[in-house]
C-alpha positions in Angstrom: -17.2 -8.9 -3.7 -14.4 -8.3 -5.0 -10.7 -10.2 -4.3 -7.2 -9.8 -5.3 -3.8 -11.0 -6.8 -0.3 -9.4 -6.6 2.6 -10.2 -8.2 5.9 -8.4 -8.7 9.0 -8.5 -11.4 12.2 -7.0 -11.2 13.6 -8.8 -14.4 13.7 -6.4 -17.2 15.7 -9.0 -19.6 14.8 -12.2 -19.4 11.2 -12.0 -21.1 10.1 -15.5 -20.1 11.5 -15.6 -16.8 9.7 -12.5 -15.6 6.6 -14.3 -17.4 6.8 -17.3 -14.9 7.4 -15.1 -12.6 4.3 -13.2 -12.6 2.5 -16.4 -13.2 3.5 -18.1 -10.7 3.0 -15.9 -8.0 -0.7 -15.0 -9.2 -1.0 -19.3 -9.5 -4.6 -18.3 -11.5 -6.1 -21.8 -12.1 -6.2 -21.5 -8.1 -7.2 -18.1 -7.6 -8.3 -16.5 -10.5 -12.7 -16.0 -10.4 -15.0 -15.5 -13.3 -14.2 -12.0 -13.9 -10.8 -10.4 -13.8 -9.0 -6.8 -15.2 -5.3 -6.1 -14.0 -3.6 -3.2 -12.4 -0.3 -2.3 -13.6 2.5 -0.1 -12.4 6.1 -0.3 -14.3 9.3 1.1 -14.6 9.1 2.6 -18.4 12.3 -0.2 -19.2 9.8 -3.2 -18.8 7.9 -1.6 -21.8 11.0 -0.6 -24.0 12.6 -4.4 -23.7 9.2 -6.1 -24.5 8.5 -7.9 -21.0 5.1 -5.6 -20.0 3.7 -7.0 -23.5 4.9 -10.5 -22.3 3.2 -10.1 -19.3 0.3 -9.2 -20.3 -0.3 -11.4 -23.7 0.0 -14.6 -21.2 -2.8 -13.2 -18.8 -6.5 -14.3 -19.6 -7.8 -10.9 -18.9 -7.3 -7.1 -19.7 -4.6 -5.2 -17.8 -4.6 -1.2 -17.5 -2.4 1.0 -15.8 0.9 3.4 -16.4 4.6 3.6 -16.2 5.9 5.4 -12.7 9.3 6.6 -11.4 8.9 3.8 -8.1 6.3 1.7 -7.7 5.5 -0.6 -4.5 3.4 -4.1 -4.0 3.5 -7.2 -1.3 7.0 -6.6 -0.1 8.6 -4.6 -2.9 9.9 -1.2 -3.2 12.0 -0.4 -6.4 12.0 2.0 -9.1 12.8 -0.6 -11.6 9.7 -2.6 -10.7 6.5 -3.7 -12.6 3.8 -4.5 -10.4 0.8 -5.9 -11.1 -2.6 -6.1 -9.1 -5.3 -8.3 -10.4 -9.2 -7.5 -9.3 -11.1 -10.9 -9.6 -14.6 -11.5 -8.8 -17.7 -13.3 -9.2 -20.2 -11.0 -9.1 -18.6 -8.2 -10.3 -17.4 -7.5 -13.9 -14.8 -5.8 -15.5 -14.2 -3.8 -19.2 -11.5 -1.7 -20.1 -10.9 0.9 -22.7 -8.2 3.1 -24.4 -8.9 6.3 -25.7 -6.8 8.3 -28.3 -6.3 11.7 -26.9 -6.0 13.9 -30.3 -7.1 17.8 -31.2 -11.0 17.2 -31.2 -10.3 14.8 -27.6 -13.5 15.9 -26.3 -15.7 14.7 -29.0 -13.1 11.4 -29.2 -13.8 11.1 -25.4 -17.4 11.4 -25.6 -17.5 8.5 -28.9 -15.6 6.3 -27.0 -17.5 6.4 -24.0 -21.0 6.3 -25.7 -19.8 3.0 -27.2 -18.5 1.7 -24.4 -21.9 1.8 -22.3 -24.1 1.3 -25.4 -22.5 -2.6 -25.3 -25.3 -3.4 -23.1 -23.1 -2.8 -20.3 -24.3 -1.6 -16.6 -23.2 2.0 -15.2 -20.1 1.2 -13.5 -19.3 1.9 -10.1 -15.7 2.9 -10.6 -13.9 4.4 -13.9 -9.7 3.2 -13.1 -8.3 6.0 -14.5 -5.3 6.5 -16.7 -4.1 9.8 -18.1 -1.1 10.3 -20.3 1.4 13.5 -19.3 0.8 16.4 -22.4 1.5 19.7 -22.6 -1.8 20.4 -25.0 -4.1 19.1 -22.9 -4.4 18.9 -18.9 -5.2 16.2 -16.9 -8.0 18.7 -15.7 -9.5 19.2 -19.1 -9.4 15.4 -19.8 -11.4 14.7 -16.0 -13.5 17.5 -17.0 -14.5 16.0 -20.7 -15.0 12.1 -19.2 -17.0 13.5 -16.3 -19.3 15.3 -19.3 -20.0 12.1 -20.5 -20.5 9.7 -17.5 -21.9 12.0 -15.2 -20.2 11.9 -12.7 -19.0 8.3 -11.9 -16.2 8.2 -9.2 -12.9 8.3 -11.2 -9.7 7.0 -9.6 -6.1 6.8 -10.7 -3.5 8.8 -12.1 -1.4 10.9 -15.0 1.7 8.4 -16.2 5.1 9.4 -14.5 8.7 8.2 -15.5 12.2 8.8 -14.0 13.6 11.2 -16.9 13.8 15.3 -16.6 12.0 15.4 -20.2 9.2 12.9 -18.6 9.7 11.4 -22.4 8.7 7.8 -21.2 5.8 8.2 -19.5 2.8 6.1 -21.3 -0.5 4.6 -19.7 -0.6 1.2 -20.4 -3.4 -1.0 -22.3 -2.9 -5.0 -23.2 0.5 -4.4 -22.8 0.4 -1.6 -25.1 2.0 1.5 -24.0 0.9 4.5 -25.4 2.0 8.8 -25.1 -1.2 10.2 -26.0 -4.1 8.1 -24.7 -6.5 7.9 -21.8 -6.7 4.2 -20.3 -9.7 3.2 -18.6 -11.0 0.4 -16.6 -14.7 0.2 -15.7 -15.8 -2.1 -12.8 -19.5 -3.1 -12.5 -21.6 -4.2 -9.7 -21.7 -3.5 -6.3 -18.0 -3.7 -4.7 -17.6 -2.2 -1.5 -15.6 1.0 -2.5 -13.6 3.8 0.0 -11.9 6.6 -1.6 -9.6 9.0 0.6 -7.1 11.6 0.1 -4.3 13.6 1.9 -1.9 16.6 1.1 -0.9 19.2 3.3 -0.8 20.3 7.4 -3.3 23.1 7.3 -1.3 24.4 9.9 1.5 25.2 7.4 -0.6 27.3 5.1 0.1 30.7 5.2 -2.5 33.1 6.5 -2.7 34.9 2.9 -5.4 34.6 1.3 -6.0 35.6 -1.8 -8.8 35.6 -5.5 -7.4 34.5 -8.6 -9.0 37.4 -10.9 -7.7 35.5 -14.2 -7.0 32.6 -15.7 -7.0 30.2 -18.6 -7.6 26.5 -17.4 -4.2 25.5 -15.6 -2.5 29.0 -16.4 -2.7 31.7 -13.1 -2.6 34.8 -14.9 -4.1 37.5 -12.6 -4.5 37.6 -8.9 -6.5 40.7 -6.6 -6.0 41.7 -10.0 -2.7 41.8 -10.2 -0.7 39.4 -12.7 -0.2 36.7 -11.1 4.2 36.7 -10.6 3.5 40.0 -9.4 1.3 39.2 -6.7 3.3 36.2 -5.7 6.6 38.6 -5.6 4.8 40.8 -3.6 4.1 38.0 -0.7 7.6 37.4 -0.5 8.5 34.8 -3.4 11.1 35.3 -6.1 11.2 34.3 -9.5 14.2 32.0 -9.2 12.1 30.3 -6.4 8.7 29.6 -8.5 11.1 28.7 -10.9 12.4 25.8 -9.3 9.3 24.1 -9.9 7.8 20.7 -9.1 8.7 20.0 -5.2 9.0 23.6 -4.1 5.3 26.0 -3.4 2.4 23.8 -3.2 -0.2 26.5 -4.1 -3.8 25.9 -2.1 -6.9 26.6 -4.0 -10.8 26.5 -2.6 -13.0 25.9 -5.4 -15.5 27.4 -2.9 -18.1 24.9 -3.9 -18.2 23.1 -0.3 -15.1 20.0 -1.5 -12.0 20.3 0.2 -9.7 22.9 -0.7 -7.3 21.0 -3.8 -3.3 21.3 -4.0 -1.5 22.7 -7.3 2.1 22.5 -8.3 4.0 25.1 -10.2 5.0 23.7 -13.3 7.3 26.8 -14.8 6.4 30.6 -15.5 5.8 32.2 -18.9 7.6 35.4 -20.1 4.7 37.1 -19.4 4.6 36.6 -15.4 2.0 34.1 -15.9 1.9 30.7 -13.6 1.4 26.9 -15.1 0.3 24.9 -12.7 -0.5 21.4 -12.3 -4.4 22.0 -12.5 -7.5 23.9 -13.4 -7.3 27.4 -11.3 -10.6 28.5 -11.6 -11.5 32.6 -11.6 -13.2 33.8 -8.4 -11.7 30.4 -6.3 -9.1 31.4 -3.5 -5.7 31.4 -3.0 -3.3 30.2 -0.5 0.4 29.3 -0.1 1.3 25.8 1.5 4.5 24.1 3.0 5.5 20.4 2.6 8.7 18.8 3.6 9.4 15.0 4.7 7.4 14.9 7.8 4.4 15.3 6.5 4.9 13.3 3.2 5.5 10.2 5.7 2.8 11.2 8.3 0.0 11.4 5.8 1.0 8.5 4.3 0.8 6.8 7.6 -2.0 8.3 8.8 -4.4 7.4 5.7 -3.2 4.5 5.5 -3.6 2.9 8.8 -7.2 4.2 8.5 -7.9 1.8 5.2 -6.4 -1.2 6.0 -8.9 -3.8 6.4 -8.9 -7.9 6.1 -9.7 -9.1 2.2 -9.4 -5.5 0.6 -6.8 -4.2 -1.8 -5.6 -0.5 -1.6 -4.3 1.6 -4.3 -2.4 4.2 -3.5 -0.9 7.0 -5.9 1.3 10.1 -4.3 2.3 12.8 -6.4 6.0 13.3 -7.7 6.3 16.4 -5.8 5.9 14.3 -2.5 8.8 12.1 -4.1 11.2 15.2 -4.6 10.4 16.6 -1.1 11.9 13.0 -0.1 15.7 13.7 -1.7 17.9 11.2 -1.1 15.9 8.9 0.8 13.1 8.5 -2.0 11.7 5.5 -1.3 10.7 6.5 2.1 7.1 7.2 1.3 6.8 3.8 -0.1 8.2 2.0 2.7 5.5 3.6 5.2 2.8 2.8 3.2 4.3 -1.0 2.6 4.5 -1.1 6.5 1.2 0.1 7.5 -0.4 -2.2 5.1 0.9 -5.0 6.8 -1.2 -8.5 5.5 -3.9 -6.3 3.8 -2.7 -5.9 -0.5 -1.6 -2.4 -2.0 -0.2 -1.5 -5.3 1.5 2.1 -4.6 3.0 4.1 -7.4 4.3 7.8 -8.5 2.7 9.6 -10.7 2.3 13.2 -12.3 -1.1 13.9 -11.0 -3.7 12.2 -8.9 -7.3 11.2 -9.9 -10.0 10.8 -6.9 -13.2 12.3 -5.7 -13.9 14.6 -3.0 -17.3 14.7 -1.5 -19.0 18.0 -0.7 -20.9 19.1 2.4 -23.8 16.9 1.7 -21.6 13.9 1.0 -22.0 14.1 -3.1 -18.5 13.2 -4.5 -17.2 15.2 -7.4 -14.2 14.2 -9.4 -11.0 16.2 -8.6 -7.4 16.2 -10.2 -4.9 17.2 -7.4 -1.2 17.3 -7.2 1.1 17.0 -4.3 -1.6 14.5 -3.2 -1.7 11.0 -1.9 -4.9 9.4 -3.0 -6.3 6.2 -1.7 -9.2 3.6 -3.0 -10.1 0.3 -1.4 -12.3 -2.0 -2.9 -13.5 -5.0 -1.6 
């Protein structure tokens, strides 16, 4: 079984005030089990003025997480916001782990991970998953490379997100370390009571096109029918300027055909070759599709998921893509707000992030890691 603790800090100054802040609201000699690891979600300031490594030097346990644009927990919604969630237990344990993601990252991944679980520790039943934002390397290829490793445990969380155009702050966070280039992980043991869900789109608003990528390179959409890839999109209708305008504006759908749900991509920019970067791994031979998102359905599927997984003595984490944030405009904290509502008495940590990290199960219930965008992704544990 496992129980939880929030806590929340708006006070980005004042290092020993947002200290007893945090402490007091967890009250640990009370509440705090035999085992422990804490969840954190954080305005990138909180790192920059010292108060996350506060925070987290006067906890008796190991914190992981990321910086986000807005986070949400108990009865807070802010963008300047640290949030923390702390998973206690008895019977369950807890390790965590921060992996440098450099040129060779695979074989780093794979050395990291074979010393983790040769520490006498048990097969987890959860890898908390933290993934810095890079341009090298995808938060596709990094799922892909931990999943070679692990085989296959369920990995949940999400790529770091911050509020600036050059996304220059976003870090994962480890012992109140914040770092640009490195995975965070946080393994749970035992046998917790675990729910993973996820929502995106109205498959009503998917247009009826449907089409085979016919070439690509990991996250890059070259070719498409066989046509490069800003030609084909050109030819349904779309303009450059409009694929241009990035994050917020064509979710593209794509069915891995392998019997998960069809997985939501952003378009990141276009190269000067025509070519599409997008927000995941667009595999050759997988199809193609064209969605629609707008404020209705950020706040329905929020709702709807939502009210599904609340439960008595659980704790929800919840992660939505930034694209669901821009679709929001002015009134961005909208998403947040529904999912603080619906929760009601049950705990939640919500946050923003630049890519989401949960499983999808196929048509004989086998769950396979997946990296979506434009996503809201849900765990409960318990």
């Amino acid at each position: 079984m496992i129980k939880s603790l929030t806590a929340t800090t708006r006070e980005t100054d004042d290092t020993q005030a947002a200290v007893t802040e945090i402490l007091n609201a967890l009250d640990l000699e009370k509440n705090l089990m035999k085992n422990s690891l804490g969840i954190i979600s954080c305005f990138s300031e909180f790192d920059e003025t010292g108060v996350l490594k506060a925070i987290c030097d006067a906890l008796p346990f190991e914190c992981v997480g990321a910086t986000s644009c807005l986070c949400s927990a108990i009865n807070e919604v802010d963008e300047v916001l640290l949030a923390i969630t702390v998973l206690t237990s008895d019977d369950c344990t807890f390790e965590s782990l921060q992996i440098p993601v450099e040129s060779e990252y695979e074989k780093t991944i794979k050395d990291a991970l074979t010393g983790m679980f040769g520490r006498s520790m048990e097969k987890p039943a959860l890898l908390l998953t933290y993934f810095p934002l890079m341009n090298s390397v995808s938060g596709d290829m990094m799922l892909t490379a931990i999943d070679s490793v692990t085989g296959g445990i369920p990995l949940f969380g999400h790529t770091a997100s911050d509020h600036t155009i050059d996304t220059s702050t976003t870090k994962t966070i480890h012992n109140g370390n914040a770092y640009r280039e490195s995975i965070v992980l946080g393994a749970v043991c035992g046998t917790p009571e675990i729910t993973f869900d996820v929502a995106s789109l109205d498959e009503n608003k998917f247009r009826k096109q449907k089409a085979i990528i016919t070439e690509s390179e990991g996250n890059l959409l070259i070719g498409v029918n066989s046509k490069n890839a800003m030609e084909y999109l050109e030819e349904i209708g779309f303009t450059t300027e409009q694929l241009a305008t990035g994050l917020g504006a064509i979710p593209l759908v794509v069915d891995y055909m392998d019997g998960t749900k069809p997985v939501v991509r952003a378009v990141f920019t276009l190269t000067p070759e025509g070519y599409v970067v997008c927000g995941g791994k667009m595999p050759v031979n997988a199809t193609l599709g064209i969605g629609r998102i707008d404020m209705d359905d950020v706040l329905k599927t929020a709702h709807d998921s939502m009210r599904e997984l609340v439960e008595k003595d659980s704790v929800i984490l919840c992660y939505s893509c930034i694209g669901r944030h821009h679709v929001l405009g002015m009134n961005n904290t909208a998403e947040a707000q529904t999912v603080m509502e619906t929760a009601g008495d049950t705990a939640y940590l919500f946050a923003y992030t630049h890519g989401e990290i949960c499983p999808l199960p196929d048509e004989r219930g086998k769950l396979h890691n997946v990296f979506h965008n434009f996503t809201i992704a849900f765990c409960r544990l318990a």
